[in-house]
C-alpha positions as CSV (number, residue, x, y, z in Angstrom):
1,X,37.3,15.7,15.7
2,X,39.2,12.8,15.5
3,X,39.9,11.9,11.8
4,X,41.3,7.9,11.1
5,X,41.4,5.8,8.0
6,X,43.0,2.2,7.4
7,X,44.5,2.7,3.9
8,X,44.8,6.8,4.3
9,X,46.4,8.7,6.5
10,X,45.2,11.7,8.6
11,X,46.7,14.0,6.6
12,X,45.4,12.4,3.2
13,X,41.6,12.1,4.8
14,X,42.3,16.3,5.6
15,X,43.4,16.9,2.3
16,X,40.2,15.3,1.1
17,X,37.5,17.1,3.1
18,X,39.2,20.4,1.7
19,X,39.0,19.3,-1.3
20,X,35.6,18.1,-1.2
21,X,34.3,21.3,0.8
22,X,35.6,23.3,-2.0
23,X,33.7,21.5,-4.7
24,X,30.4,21.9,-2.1
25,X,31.2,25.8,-2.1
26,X,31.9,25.8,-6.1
27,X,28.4,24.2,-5.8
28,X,29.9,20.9,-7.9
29,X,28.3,18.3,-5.4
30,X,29.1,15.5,-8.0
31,X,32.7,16.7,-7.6
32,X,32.2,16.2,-3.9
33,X,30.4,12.7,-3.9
34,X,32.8,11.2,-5.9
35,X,36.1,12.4,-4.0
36,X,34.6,11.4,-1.1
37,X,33.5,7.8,-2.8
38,X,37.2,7.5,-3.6
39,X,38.6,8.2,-0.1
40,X,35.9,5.8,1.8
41,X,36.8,3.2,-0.9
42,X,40.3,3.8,0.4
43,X,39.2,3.5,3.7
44,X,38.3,7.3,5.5
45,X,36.1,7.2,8.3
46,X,35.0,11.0,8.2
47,X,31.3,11.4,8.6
48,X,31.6,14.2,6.2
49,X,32.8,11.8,3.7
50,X,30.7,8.6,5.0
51,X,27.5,10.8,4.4
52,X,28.7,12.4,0.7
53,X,29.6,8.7,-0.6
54,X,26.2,7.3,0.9
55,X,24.7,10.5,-1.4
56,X,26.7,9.3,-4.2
57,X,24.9,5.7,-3.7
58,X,21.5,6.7,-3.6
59,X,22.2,9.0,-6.7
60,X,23.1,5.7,-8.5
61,X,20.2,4.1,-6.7
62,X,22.3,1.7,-4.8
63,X,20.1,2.4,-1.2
64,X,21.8,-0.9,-0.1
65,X,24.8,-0.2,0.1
66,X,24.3,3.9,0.7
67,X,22.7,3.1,3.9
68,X,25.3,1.5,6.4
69,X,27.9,4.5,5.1
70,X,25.1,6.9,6.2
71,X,24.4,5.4,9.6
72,X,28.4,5.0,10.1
73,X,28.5,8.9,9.9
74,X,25.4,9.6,11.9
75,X,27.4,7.7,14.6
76,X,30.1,10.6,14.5
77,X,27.4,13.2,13.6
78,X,24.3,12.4,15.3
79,X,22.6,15.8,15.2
80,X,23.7,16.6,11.5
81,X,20.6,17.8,9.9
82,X,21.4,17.1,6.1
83,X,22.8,13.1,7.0
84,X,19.8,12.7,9.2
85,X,17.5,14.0,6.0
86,X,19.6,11.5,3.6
87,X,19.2,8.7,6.2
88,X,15.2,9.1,6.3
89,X,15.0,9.0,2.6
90,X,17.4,5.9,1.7
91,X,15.0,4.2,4.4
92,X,11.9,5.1,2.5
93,X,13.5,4.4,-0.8
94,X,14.0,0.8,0.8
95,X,10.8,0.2,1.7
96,X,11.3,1.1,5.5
97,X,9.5,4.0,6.3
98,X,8.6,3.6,10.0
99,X,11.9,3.7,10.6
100,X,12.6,6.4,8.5
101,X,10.4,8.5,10.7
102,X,13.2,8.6,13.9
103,X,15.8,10.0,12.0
104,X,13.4,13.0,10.6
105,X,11.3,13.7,13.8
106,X,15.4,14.0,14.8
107,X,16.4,16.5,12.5
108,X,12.6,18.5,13.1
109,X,13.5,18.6,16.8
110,X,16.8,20.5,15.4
111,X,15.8,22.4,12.4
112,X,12.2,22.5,11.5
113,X,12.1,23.7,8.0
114,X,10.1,22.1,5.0
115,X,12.3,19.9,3.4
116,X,12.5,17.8,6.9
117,X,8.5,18.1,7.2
118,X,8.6,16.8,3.5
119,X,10.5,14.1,3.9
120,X,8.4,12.9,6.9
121,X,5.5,13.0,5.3
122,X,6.1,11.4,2.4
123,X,7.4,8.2,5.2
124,X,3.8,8.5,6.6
125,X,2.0,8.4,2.3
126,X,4.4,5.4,2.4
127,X,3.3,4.0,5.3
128,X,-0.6,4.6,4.3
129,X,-1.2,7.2,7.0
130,X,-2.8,9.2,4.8
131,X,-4.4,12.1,7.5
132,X,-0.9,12.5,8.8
133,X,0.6,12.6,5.7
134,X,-1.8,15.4,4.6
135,X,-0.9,17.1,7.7
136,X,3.0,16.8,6.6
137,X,2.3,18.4,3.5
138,X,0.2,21.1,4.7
139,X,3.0,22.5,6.7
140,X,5.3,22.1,4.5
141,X,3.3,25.0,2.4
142,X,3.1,26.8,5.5
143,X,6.6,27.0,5.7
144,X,7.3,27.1,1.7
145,X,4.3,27.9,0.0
146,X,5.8,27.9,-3.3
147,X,6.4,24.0,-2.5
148,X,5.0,22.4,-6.2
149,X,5.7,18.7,-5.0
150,X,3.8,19.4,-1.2
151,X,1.4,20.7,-3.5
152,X,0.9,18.1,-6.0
153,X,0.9,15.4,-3.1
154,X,-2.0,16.8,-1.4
155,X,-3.9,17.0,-4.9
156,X,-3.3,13.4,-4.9
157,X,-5.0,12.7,-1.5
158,X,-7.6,15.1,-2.5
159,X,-8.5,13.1,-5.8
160,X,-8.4,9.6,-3.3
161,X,-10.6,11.0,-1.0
162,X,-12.9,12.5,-3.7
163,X,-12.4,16.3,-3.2
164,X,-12.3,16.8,-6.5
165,X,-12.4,20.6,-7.2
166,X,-9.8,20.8,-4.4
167,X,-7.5,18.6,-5.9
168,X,-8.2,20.1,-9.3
169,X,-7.2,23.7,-7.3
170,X,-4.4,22.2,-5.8
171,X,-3.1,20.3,-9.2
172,X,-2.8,23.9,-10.8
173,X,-1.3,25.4,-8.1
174,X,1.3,23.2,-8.5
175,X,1.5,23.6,-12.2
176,X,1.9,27.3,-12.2
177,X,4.7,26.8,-10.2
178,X,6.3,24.0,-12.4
179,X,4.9,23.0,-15.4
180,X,6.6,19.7,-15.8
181,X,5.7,18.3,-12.2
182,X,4.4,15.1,-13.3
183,X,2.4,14.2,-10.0
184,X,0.2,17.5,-10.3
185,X,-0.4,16.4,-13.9
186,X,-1.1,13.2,-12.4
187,X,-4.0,14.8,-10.0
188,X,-5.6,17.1,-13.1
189,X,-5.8,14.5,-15.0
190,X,-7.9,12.4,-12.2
191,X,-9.4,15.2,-11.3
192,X,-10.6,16.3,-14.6
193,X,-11.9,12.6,-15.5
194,X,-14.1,12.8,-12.1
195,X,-15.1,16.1,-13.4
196,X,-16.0,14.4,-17.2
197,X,-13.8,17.1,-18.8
198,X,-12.6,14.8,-20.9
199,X,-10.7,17.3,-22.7
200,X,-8.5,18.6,-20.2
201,X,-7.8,14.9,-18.8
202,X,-6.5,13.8,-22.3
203,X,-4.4,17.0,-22.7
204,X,-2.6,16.2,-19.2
205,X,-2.0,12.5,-19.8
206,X,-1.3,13.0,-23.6
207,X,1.9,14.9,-22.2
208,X,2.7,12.4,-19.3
209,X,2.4,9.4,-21.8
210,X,5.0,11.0,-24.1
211,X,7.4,12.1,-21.2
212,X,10.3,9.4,-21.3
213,X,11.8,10.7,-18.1
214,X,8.8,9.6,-15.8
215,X,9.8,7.1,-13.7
216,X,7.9,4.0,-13.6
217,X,5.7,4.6,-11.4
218,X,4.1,7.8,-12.8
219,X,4.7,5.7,-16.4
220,X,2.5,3.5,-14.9
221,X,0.2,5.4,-13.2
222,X,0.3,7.5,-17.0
223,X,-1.2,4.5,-18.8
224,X,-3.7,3.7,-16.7
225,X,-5.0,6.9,-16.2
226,X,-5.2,7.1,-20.3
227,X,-7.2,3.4,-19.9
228,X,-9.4,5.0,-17.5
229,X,-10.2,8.7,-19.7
230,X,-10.9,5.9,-22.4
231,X,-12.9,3.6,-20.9
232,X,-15.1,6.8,-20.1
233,X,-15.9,7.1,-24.0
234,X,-16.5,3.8,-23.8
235,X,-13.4,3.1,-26.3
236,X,-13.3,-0.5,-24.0
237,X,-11.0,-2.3,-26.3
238,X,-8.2,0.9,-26.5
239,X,-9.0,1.0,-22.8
240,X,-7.5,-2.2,-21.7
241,X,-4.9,-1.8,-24.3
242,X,-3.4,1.0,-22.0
243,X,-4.3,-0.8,-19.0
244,X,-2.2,-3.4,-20.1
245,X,0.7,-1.5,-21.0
246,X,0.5,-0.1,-17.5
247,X,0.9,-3.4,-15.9
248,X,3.8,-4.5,-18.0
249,X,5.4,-1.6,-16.7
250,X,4.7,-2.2,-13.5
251,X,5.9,-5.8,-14.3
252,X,9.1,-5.1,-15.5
253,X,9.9,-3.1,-12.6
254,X,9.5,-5.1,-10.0
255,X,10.1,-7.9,-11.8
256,X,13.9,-8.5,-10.0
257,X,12.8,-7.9,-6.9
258,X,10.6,-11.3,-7.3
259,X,13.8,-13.3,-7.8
260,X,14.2,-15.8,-5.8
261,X,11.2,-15.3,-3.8
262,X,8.2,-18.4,-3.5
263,X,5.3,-16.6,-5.5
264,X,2.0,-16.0,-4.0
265,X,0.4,-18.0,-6.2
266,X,2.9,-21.1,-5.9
267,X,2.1,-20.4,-2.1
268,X,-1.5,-20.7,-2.2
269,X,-1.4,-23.9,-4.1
270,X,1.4,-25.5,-1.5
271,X,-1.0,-23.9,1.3
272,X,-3.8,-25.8,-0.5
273,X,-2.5,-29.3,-1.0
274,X,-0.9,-29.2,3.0
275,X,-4.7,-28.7,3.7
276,X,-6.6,-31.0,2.0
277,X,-4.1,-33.4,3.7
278,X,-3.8,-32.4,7.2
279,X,-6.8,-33.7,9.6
280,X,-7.8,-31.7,12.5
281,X,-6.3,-27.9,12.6
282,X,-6.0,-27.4,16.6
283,X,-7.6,-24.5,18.7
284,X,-6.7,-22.6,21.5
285,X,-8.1,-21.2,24.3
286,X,-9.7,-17.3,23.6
287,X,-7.4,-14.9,24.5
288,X,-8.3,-12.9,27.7
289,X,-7.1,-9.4,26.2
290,X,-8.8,-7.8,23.2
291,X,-11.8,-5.9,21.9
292,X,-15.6,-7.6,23.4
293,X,-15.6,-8.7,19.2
294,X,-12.4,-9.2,17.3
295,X,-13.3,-8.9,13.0
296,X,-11.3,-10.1,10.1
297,X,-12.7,-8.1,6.9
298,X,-11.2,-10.6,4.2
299,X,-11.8,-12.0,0.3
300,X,-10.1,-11.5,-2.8
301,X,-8.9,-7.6,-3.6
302,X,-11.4,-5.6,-5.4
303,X,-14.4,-7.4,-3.5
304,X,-15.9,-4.8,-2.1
305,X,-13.9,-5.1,1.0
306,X,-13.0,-1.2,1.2
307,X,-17.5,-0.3,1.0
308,X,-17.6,-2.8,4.1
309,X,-15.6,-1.6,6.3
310,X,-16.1,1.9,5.5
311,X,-20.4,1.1,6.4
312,X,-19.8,-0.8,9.1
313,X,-17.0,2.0,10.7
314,X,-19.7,4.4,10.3
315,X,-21.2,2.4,13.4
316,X,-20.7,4.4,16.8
317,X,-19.5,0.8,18.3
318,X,-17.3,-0.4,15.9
319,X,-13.3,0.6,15.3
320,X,-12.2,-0.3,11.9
321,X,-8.5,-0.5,10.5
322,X,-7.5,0.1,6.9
323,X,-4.9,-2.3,5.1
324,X,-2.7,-3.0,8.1
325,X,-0.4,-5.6,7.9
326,X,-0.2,-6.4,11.5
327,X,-0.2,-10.4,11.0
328,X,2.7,-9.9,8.7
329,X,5.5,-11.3,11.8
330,X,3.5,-15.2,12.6
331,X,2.4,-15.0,8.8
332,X,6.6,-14.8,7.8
333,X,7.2,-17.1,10.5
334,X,5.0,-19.9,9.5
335,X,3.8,-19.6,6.1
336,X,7.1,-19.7,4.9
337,X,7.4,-24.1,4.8
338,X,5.1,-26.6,5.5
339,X,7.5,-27.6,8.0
340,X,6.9,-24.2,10.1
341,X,3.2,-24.7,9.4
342,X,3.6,-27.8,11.0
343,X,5.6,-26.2,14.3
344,X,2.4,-23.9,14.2
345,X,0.0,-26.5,14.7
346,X,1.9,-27.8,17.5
347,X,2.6,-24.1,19.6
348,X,0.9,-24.6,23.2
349,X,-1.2,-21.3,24.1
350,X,1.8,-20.1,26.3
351,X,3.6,-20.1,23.3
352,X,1.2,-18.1,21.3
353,X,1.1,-15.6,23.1
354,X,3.9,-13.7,21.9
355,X,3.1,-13.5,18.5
356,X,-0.2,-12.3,19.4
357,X,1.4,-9.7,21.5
358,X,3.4,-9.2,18.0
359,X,0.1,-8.5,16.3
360,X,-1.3,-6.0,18.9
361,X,1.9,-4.1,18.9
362,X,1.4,-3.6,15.5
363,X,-2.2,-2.2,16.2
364,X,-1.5,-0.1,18.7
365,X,0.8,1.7,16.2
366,X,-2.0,3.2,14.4
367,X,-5.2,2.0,16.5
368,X,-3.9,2.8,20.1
369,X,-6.8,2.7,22.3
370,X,-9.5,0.1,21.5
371,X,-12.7,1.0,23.8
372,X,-15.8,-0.1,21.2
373,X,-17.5,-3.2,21.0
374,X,-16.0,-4.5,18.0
375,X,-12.7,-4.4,16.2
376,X,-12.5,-5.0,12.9
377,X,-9.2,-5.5,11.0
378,X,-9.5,-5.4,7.0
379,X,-7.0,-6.8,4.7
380,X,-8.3,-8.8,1.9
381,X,-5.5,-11.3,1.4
382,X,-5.4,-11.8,4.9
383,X,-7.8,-14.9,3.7
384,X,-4.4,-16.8,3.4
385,X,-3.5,-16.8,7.0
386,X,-7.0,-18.4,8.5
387,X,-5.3,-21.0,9.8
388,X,-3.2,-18.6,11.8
389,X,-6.1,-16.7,13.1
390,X,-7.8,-20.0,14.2
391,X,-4.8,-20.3,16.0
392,X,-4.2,-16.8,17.7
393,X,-7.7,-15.7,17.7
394,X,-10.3,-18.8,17.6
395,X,-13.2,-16.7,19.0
396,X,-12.6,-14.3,16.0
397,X,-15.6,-13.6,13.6
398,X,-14.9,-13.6,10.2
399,X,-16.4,-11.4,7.2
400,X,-15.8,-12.8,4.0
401,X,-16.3,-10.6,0.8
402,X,-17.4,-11.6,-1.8
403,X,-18.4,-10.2,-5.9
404,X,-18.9,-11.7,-9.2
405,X,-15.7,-13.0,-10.0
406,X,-15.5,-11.4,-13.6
407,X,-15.7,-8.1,-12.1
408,X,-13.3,-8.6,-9.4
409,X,-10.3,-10.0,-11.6
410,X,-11.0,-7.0,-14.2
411,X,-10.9,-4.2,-11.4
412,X,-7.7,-6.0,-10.4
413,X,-6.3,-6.2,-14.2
414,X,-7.5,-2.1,-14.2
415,X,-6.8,-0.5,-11.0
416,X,-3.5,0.8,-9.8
417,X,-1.8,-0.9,-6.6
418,X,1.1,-0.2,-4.5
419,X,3.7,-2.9,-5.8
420,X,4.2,-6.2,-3.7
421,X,4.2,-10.0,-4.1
422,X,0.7,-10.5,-3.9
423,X,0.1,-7.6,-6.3
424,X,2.1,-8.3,-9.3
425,X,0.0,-11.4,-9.7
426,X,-1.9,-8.7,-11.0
427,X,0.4,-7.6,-13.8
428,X,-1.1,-10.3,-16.4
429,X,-4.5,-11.1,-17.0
430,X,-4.0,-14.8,-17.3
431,X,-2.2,-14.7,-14.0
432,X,-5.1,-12.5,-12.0
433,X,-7.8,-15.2,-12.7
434,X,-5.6,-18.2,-11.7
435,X,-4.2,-16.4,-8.7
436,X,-8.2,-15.4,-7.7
437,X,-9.4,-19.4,-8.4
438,X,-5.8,-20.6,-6.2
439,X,-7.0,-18.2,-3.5
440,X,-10.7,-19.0,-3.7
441,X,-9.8,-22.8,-3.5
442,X,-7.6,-22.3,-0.7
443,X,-10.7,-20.2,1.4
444,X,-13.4,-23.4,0.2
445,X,-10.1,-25.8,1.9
446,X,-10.1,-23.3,4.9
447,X,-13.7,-23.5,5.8
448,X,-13.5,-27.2,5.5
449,X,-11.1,-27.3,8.0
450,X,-11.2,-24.3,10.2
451,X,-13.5,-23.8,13.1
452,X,-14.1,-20.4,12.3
453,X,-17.1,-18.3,12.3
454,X,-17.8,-17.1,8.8
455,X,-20.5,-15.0,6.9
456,X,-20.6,-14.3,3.6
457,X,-21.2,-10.2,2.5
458,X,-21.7,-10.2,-1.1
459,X,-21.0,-6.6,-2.7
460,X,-23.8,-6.6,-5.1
461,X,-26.7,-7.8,-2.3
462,X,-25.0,-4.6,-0.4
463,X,-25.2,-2.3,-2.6
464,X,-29.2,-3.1,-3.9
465,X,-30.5,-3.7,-0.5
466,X,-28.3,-1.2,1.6
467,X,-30.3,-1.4,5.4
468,X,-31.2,-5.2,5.1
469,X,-27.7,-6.2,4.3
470,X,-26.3,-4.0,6.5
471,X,-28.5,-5.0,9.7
472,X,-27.5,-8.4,8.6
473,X,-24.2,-7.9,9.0
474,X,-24.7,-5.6,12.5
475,X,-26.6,-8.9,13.6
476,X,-23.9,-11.5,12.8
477,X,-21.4,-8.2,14.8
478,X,-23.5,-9.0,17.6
479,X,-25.3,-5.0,17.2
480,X,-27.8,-3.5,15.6
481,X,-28.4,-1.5,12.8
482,X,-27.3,2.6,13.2
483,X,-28.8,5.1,11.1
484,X,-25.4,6.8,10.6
485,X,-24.6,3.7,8.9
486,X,-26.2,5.3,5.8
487,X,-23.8,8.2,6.1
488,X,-20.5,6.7,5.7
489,X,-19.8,8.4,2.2
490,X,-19.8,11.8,4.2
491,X,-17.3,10.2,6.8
492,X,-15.1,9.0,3.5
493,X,-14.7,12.0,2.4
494,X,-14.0,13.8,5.3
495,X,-10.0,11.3,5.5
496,X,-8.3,9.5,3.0
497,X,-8.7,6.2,2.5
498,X,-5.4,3.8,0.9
499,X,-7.0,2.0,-1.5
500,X,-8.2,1.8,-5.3
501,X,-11.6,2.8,-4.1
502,X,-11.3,5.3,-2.3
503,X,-13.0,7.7,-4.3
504,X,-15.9,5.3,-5.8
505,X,-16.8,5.0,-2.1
506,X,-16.6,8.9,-0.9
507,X,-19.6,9.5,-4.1
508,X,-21.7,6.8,-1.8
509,X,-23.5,3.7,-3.0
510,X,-23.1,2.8,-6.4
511,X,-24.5,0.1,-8.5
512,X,-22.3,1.2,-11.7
513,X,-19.4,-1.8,-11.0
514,X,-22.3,-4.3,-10.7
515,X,-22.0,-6.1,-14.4
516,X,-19.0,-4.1,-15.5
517,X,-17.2,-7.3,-17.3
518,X,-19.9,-7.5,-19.8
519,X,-18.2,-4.2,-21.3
520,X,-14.9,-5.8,-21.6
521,X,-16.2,-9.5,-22.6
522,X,-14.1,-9.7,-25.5
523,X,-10.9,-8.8,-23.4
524,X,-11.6,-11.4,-20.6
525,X,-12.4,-14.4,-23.2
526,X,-9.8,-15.8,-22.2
527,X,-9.6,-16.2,-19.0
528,X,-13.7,-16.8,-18.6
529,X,-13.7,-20.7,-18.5
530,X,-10.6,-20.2,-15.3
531,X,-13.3,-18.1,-13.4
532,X,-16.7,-20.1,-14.6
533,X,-16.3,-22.6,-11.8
534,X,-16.4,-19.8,-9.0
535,X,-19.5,-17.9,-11.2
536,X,-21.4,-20.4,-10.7
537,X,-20.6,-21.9,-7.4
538,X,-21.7,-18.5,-6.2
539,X,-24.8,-18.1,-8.2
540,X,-24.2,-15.6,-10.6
541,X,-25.5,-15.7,-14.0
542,X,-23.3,-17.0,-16.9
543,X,-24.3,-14.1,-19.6
């Protein structure tokens, strides 16, 4: 091969990949990575030394900048198993895991063995394809069953989908293997607190709480936990204590990723006051391809939104999808400015077409053949982007969820989400009611405006009432009620769902969040007058 450099010579670059395969056989790979950072500073081109200084950048967590040196070697190297590996995880590290998935599916086609298989599905937990994921994992074990993190992963997805003694099984597995493995500790912890041993959950998270190496994401996931093992003893004001503490970890995390970037809630109220003043939002002709009944499953997070779709996909003629962003290229491309809002309202059908070709495309990618009656796409926050369905999709139906308000902003304040902008609104208390009133007020703006057709489910009316509300729903669907309906705990359970109630909805209907804010009264005093306007408006009672 070929070796060139623009500062070093061939003979220098040679001298170097000696050098640096010497430290690999002395096993001194820091030796390595940093020689080889040296000579690509000074200009070498050898993949071996492209893909060892793109190592040394992800080992100082610069992804950024590790990822063109990586794909600069693959170009050399393109069957190299280990820079394929390090070029699927510095995608996933940057938020990119579809495309992560190439360059391991690559290096699987070459070299099948559990690290790859790893890798891939920790892409597919990223990418919330949770049944492949579990797949992943379970061949990683057949391949390396003394695997502690492949282990401790599928504990995780056992506790979401609420196979709890399995997860518990799995958990200490894990933890026989390595006793420090912070995600099995994670899973026994959950599982224990499903399990009310109380005892054994405290024992867990008393030892990730005083671990300062956890990253933040475990920290976090640490503190809530502890919030939740109290708020089982009903210790409410220690509870929200820790759940506070978890989000200002969260917070400060992704705090500098949020630099620079128009918050959500600054959105919403822009979104809001362009509105109020526009006149008439233009239609467009239905779309000729699509499902017989095209569904939009929105409301605030924490509505109840996850129940809903999980009933209604219990319905032989209806195909649900979970958390999908597949709105997210018009939504970038118009939502941005009011002035692109503006270039939306003026887009001719012929010119809408492609992004709805856009959203299908993204679909197919986990929904690939759509043969039942109805379609229904669920992503809360979706709410935002009516106007953009009224554009792409005016024959669309639209579900809108809905809960007391109180309990909706303190599941949001408690739970545990997957960081983005929408969700570290979530981070402060204060900030969680004003971003649920901004986003209710946009909605009451949207429905003032927007010929859309809307009907309200309300979570609690669900949940007391199962078969009226749910043949109400079937009716408004354009079916009718299915007894399997009733049965869509057992289907729960059987996948794993992406979302913070997964395992509430796997134990089945539950009235036990109906009311819950009255526990934590004290706690939300504050923010009570934001959220009286919407209590009300929706008819719940004050006290």
């Amino acid at each position: 091969m070929a070796l060139t450099g623009t500062q070093v010579g061939p003979a220098d670059i040679a001298a170097t990949v000696a050098a640096v395969e010497a430290a690999l056989w002395a096993a001194d790979m820091g030796k390595a990575m940093r020689l080889s950072e040296e000579a690509v500073g000074a200009g070498a081109n050898h993949p071996t030394l492209l893909g060892l200084a793109g190592l040394q950048r992800m080992h100082l967590g610069d992804n950024h900048n590790a990822l063109p040196l990586l794909e600069r070697a693959r170009q050399q190297t393109p069957q190299h198993v280990d820079l394929l590996f390090a070029l699927g995880e510095c995608l996933v590290r940057l938020g990119r895991p579809r495309e992560a998935l190439e360059p391991f599916d690559t290096a699987l086609s070459i070299a099948p063995d559990a690290r790859l298989h790893f890798g891939r599905a920790m892409a597919l937990e990223d990418l919330s394809e949770l049944d492949a994921a579990r797949a992943g994992f379970e061949q990683v074990l057949t391949l390396d069953p003394a695997q502690s993190e492949a282990l401790s992963r599928l504990a995780l997805l056992a506790v979401q989908r609420g196979d709890i003694q399995e997860a518990r099984t799995l958990a200490e597995r894990a933890l026989a293997i390595d006793s420090k493995n912070s995600a099995a500790r994670i899973a026994l912890a959950a599982a224990a607190l499903e399990q009310k041993d109380i005892a054994t959950a405290e024992m867990a998270v008393s030892a990730l709480v005083q671990d300062r190496t956890l990253g933040p994401v475990n920290r976090t996931f640490a503190f809530s936990l502890a919030g939740d093992i109290l708020d089982a003893q009903d210790r409410t004001a220690e509870a929200f204590s820790a759940y506070a503490a978890s989000k200002a970890i969260q917070r400060d995390a992704f705090l500098p990723s949020m630099e620079g970037v128009e918050r959500v809630l600054a959105r919403e109220t822009r979104l809001t006051h362009y509105f109020r003043q526009t006149g008439h939002w233009p239609s467009a002709p239905p779309p000729q391809a699509g499902p017989q009944t095209h569904v939009f499953l929105v409301g605030f997070p924490r509505s109840g939104t996850t129940l809903l779709e999980q009933v209604l996909a219990s319905h032989p003629d209806v195909a649900t999808m979970e958390e999908r962003p597949c709105l997210i290229d018009s939504a970038k491309a118009f939502f941005g400015a009011n002035a692109d809002l503006d270039r939306l309202a003026a887009l001719s059908d012929a010119e809408l077409q492609p992004w709805r070709d856009l959203y299908w495309k993204r679909v197919a990618e986990t929904e690939p053949a759509l043969t039942k009656r109805v379609f229904l796409d669920k992503l809360p926050l979706n709410a935002v982007f009516l106007p953009l369905i009224a554009r792409l999709f005016p024959k669309a139906k639209i579900l809108l969820a809905l809960r007391d308000p109180r309990d909706v902003v303190l599941s949001c304040f408690r739970r545990r989400f997957a960081m983005n902008a929408g969700m570290f609104e979530f981070t402060e208390l204060e900030n969680t009611a004003i971003y649920y009133d901004s986003v209710m007020k946009l909605i009451e703006v949207y429905r003032g405006k927007l010929a859309l057709d809307v009907a309200e489910a309300r979570h609690e009316s669900l949940v007391a009432d199962f078969d009226s509300e749910a043949a109400k729903l079937c009716a408004f669907l354009g079916l009718g009620f299915n007894d399997a309906m009733r049965a869509f705990a057992s289907r729960a359970r059987a996948k794993n769902i992406d979302t913070p109630s997964n395992a509430q909805v796997a134990r089945g209907l539950s009235t036990a969040g109906v009311a819950q804010w009255r526990r934590y009264a004290p706690q939300l005093e504050p923010v009570l007058p934001v959220l009286a306007p919407f209590v009300a408006r929706f008819g719940y009672p004050e006290n």
